[in-house]
DORO-532580 format. One record per residue: residue number from 0; chain; x, y, z of N, C-alpha, C in turn. Coordinates in nm, 2 decimals. Example, Ala and Ser with C-alpha at 12.3 -4.5 7.8 and 13.67 -1.06 7.14 Angstrom:
// DORO-532580
{r 0; 'A'; {1.32; -0.57; 0.78}; {1.23; -0.45; 0.78}; {1.32; -0.33; 0.78}}
{r 1; 'A'; {1.28; -0.22; 0.71}; {1.37; -0.11; 0.71}; {1.29; 0.00; 0.79}}
END
This chain:
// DORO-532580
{r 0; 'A'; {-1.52; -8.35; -13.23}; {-1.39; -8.40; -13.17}; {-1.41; -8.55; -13.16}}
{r 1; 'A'; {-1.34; -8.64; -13.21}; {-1.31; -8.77; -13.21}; {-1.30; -8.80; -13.07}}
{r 2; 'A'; {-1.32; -8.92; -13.02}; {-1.31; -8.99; -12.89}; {-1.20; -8.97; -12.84}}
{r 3; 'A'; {-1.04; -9.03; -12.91}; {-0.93; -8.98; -12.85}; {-0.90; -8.89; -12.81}}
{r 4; 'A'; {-0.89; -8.75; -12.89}; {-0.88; -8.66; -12.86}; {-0.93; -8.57; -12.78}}
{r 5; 'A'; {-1.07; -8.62; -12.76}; {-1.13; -8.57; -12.60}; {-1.09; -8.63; -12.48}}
{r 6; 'A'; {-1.07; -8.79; -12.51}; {-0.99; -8.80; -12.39}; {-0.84; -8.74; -12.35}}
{r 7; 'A'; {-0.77; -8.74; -12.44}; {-0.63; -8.60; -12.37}; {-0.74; -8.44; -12.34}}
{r 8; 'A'; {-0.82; -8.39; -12.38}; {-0.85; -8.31; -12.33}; {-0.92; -8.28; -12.24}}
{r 9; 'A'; {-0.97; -8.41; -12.20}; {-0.98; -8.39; -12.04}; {-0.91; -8.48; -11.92}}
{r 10; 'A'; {-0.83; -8.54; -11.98}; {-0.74; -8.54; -11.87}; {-0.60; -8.43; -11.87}}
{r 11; 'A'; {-0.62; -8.37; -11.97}; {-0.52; -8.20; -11.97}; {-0.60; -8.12; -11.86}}
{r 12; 'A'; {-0.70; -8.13; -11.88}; {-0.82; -8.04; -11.79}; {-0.82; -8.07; -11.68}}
{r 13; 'A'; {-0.82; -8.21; -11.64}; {-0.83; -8.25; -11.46}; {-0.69; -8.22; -11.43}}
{r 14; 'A'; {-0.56; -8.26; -11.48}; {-0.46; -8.23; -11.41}; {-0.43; -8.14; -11.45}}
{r 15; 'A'; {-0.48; -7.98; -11.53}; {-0.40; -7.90; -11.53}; {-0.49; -7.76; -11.42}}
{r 16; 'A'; {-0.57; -7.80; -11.36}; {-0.66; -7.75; -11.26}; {-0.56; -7.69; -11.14}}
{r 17; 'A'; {-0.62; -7.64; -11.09}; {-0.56; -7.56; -10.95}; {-0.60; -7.76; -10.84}}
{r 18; 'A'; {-0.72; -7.81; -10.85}; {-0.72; -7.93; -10.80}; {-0.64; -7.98; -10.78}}
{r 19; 'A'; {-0.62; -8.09; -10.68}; {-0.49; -8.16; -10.59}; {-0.53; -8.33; -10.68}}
{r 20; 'A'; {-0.65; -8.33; -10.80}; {-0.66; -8.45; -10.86}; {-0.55; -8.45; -10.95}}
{r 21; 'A'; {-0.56; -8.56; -11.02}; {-0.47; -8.63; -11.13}; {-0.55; -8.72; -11.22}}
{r 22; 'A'; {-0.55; -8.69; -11.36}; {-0.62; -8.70; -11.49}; {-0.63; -8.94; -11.41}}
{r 23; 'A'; {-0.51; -8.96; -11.35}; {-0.53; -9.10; -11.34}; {-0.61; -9.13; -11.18}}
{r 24; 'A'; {-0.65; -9.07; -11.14}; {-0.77; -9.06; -11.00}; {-0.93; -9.11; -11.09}}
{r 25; 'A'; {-0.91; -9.08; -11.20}; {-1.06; -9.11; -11.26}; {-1.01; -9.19; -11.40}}
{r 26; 'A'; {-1.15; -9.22; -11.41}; {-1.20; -9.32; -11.55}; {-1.19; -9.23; -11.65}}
{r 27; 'A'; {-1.14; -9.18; -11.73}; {-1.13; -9.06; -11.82}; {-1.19; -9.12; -11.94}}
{r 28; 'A'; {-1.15; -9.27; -12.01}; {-1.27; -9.29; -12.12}; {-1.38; -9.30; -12.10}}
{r 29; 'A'; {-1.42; -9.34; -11.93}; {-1.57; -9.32; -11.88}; {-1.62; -9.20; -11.93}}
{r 30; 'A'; {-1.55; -9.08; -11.93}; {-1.62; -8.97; -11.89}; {-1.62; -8.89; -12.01}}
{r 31; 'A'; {-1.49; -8.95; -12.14}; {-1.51; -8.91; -12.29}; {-1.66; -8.99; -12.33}}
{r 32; 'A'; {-1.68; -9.12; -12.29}; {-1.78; -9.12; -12.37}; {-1.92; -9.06; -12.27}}
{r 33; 'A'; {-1.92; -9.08; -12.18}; {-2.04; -9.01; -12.13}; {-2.08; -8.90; -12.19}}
{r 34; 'A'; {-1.99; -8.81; -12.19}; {-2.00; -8.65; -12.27}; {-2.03; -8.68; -12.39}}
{r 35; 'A'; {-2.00; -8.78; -12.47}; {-2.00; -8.80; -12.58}; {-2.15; -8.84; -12.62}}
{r 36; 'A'; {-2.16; -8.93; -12.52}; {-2.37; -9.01; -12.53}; {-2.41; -8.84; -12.48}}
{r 37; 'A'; {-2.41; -8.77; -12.41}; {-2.53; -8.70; -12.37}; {-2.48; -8.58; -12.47}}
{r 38; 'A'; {-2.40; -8.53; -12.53}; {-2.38; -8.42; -12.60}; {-2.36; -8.48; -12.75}}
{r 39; 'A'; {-2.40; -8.54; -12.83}; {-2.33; -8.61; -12.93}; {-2.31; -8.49; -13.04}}
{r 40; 'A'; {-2.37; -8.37; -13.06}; {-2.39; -8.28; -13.10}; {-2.28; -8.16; -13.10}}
{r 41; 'A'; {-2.18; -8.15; -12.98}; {-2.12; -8.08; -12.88}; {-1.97; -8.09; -12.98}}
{r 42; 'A'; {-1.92; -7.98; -12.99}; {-1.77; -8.03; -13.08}; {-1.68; -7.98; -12.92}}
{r 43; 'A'; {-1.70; -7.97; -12.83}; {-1.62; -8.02; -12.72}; {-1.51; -7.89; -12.71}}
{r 44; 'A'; {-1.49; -7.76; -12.78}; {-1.43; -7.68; -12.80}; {-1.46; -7.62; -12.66}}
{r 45; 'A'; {-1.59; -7.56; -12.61}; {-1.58; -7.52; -12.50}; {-1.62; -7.61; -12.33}}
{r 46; 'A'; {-1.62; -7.63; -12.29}; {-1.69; -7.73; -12.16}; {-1.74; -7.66; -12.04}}
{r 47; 'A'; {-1.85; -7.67; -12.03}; {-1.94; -7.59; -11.94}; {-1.88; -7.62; -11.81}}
{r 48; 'A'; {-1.82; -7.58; -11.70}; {-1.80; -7.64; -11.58}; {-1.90; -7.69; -11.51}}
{r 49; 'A'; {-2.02; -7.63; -11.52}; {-2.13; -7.70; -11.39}; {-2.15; -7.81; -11.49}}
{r 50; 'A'; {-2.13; -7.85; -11.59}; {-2.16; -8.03; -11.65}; {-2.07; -8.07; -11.66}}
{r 51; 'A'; {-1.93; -8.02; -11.67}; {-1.85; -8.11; -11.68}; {-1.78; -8.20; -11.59}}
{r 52; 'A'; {-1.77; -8.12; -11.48}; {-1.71; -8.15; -11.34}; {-1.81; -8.24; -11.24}}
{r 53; 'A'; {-1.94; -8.25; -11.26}; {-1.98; -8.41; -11.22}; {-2.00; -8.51; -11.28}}
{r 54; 'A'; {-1.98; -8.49; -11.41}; {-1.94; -8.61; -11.51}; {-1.78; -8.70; -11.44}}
{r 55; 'A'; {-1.68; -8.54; -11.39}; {-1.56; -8.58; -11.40}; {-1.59; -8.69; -11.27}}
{r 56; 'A'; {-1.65; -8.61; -11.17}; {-1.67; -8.63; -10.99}; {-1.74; -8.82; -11.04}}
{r 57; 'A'; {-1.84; -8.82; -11.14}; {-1.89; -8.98; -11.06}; {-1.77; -9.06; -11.11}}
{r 58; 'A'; {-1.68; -9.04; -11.22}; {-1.62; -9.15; -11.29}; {-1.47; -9.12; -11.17}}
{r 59; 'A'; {-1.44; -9.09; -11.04}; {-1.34; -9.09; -10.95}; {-1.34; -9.22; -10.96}}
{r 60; 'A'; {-1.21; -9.24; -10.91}; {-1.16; -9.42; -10.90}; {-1.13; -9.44; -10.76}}
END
């Protein structure tokens, strides 16, 4: 999955949550490429919650 495209898919993901966040509360290219450096391998189809969601948590604004 290309850079763009992960980033709409996780800011679909943070604001379409039961969470009271908003995809613009965080750094969302922060947190495409983070996933991106530590998974470079990962085609991003599925997203593990217990890693995804402190990726999401440090890049809050």
């Amino acid at each position: 999955m290309d850079r763009d495209t992960l980033i709409q898919v996780i800011a679909s993901t943070i604001s379409g949550t039961e969470r009271e966040d908003d995809a613009s509360d965080f750094d969302v290219p922060a947190i495409a490429d983070e996933l991106l450096r530590d998974q470079p391998d990962s085609d991003f189809e599925t997203l593990d919650p217990d890693e995804f969601w402190p990726v999401v948590e440090r890049h809050r604004r």
